[in-house]
C-alpha positions, -999 to +999 in steps of 0.1 A: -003+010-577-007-030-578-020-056-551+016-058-538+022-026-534-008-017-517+000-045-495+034-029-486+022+000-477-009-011-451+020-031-437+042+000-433+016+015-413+013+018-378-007-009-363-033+012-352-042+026-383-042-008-396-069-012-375-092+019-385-083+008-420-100-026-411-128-008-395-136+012-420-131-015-452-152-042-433-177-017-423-168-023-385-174+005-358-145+031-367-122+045-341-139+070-318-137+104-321-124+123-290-127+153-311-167+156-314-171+153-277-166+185-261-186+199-297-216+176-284-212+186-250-216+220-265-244+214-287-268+194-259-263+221-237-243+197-211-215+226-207-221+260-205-200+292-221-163+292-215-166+328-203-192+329-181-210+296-176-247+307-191-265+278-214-275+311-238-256+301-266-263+294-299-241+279-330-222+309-348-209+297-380-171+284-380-138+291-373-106+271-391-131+244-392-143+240-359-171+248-347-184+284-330-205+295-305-219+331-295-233+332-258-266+354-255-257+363-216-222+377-220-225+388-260-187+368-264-178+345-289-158+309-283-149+277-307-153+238-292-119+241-283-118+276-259-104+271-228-095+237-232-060+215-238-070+214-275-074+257-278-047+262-305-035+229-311-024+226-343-027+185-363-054+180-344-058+157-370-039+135-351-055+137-319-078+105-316-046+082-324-023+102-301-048+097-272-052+058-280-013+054-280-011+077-245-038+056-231-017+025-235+015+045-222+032+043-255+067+058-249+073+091-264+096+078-292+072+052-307+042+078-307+066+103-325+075+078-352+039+066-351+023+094-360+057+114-379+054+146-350+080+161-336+092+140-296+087+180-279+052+184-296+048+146-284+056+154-248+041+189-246+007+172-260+009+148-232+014+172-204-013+195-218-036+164-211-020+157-180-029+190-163-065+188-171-064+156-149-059+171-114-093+177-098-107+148-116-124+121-095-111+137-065-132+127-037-135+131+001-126+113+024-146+094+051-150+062+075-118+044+079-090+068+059-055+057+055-026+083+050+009+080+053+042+097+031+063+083+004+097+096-009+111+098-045+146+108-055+146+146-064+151+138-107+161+167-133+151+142-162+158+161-191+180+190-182+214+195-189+229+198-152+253+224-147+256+221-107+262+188-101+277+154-119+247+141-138+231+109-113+224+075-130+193+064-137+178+048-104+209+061-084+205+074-045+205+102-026+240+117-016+225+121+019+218+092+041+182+092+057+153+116+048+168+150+029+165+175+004+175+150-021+142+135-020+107+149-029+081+137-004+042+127-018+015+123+006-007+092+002-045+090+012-068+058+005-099+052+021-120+018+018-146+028-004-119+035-034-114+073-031-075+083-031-050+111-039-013+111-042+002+150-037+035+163-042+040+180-008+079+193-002+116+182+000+124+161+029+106+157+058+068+163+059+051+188+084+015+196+095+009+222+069+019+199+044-009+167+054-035+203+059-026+216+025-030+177+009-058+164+022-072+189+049-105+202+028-109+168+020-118+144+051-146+143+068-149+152+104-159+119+120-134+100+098-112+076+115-075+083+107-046+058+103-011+067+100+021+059+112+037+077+143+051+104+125+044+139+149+031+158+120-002+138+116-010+135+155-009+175+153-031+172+125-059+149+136-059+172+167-063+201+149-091+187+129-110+166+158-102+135+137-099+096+156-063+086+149-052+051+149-010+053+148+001+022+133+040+013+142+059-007+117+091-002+137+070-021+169+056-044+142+021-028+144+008-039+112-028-040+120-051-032+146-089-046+160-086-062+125-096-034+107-070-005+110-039-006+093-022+012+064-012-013+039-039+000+014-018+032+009+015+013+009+006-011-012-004+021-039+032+036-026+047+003-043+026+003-068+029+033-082+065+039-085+067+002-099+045+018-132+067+051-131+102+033-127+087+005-155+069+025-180+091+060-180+124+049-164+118+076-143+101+111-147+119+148-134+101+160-102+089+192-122+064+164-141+058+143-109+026+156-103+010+153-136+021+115-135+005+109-101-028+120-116-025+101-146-023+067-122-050+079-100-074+086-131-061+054-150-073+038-116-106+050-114-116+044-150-099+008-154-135-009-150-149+012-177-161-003-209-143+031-228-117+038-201-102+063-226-133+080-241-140+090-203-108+104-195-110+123-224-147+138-212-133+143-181-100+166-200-126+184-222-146+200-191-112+216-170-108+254-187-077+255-163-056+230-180-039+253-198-032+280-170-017+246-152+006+235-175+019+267-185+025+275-147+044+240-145+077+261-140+068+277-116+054+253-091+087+233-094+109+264-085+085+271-054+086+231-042+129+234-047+124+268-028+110+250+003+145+238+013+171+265-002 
């Protein structure tokens, strides 16, 4: 193979890898590798066994190439990858670039012709990383919290519909007002940064559904804000919270200078701007995962490795797995809410 031809083919490569190629021929720092951390983790003792937590383990030879562990306290074996996203992932070869192309929310087609995988392996690979997101940087609540409720059109992205006429992207709701049609998200802010989106029901929002979102998670001498809706006076009373009710219909914007609700409206706008622009849309059985990906991507944008700690972050949930694979099933029980 001549200069020329050499040439063509860096060129034909993905841009990315034209970079590690750099890296590596000019002696630069090489990509990172997402794949070693959990194995450190492992090795310095910073996790503990899969199975039952204990810091007794000890390196046990290998398994397909990674590496394994025996724990003293339980007598079990367990790889790097156990109980992670990554258990039984196969091209995990691939792994560091598909997490630098997910981090810059590379669409599904270009990371599949990227890195020659099939689109389904694509997608399931990003929603196995998804799942491992949701109790991430999940803080309480305190001082001066904002809350209020935010609709998205009930989408079957992706599925062949067989009960009604398939619905344009970006269409409406056959129903006027607040209905079935639409899938409602609860949105809590407070000032020093710490915030949570949650997919709650269909239609209209009720006590249960603020307790179930946010009820273990703000503190008792909080100050809530919210709109007038009934269903989060019953709540603040139920908790023995302050609530400030903010009115936009009476042009109540903001109160004393300090209350208001425009933090958690302005994430409302925000956040299905990124969804509408970067996805065209995602089906309400994903909506979730997508909410936490925005709330992570959040708190990690002032990082110096932004994707290196989401990745940490991914590596220490041994539920990610049990999530995605119960995906299904959580979306059948939000549609059963209104049937």
């Amino acid at each position: 193979m001549d200069y020329q031809e050499i040439l063509s083919a860096i060129r034909a490569l993905p841009s990315h890898q034209q970079a590690n190629l750099i890296a590596e021929l000019t002696g630069n720092e090489s990509a990172p590798d997402y794949l070693s951390l959990r194995r450190n983790q492992l090795i310095n003792k910073q996790v503990g066994c899969p199975h039952c937590g204990s810091l007794r383990f000890y390196r046990f030879g290998k398994d397909k190439g990674s590496q394994r562990f025996k724990c003293r306290a339980c007598s079990r074996t367990f790889t790097e990858y156990t109980g992670t996203w990554l258990a039984g992932l196969h091209k995990k070869e691939l792994v560091n670039d598909y997490l630098e192309l997910m981090h810059k929310s590379m669409s599904l087609d270009k990371i599949k012709f990227a890195l020659s995988i099939n689109k389904k392996t694509a997608f399931d690979w990003r929603h196995k990383v998804l799942s491992s997101l949701e109790e991430v940087r999940k803080d309480d609540f305190n001082g001066i919290v904002e809350s209020d409720e935010t609709f998205f059109l009930l989408s079957e992205k992706g599925k062949e519909q067989q009960t009604r006429k398939g619905r344009k992207r970006g269409g409406s709701s056959s129903s006027r007002g607040v209905s079935k049609d639409q899938v409602a998200v609860i949105v809590t802010s407070d000032r020093k940064g710490a915030m949570d989106m949650k997919v709650v029901t269909l239609g209209r929002i009720s006590k249960a559904d603020i307790e179930n979102a946010i009820g273990n998670r703000i503190e008792k001498d909080s100050i809530l804000c919210a709109d007038g809706h009934v269903s989060y006076k019953g709540f603040a009373k139920d908790n023995q919270l302050s609530l400030v009710v903010l009115r936009a219909d009476l042009k109540q914007y903001v109160k004393n200078g300090i209350y208001h609700i425009q933090t958690v409206n302005s994430l409302h706008n925000r956040v299905k701007k990124w969804i509408d622009s970067t996805f065209w849309g995602v089906s309400t059985k994903y909506l979730q995962n997508y909410l936490n990906w925005y709330r992570v991507q959040q708190a990690v944008k002032s990082s110096l490795r932004p994707t290196e700690e989401v990745v940490k972050y991914t590596t220490l949930d041994l539920l990610s797995l049990t999530r995605y694979r119960t995906i299904g099933e959580k979306y059948q029980t939000l549609k059963a809410t209104h049937l």
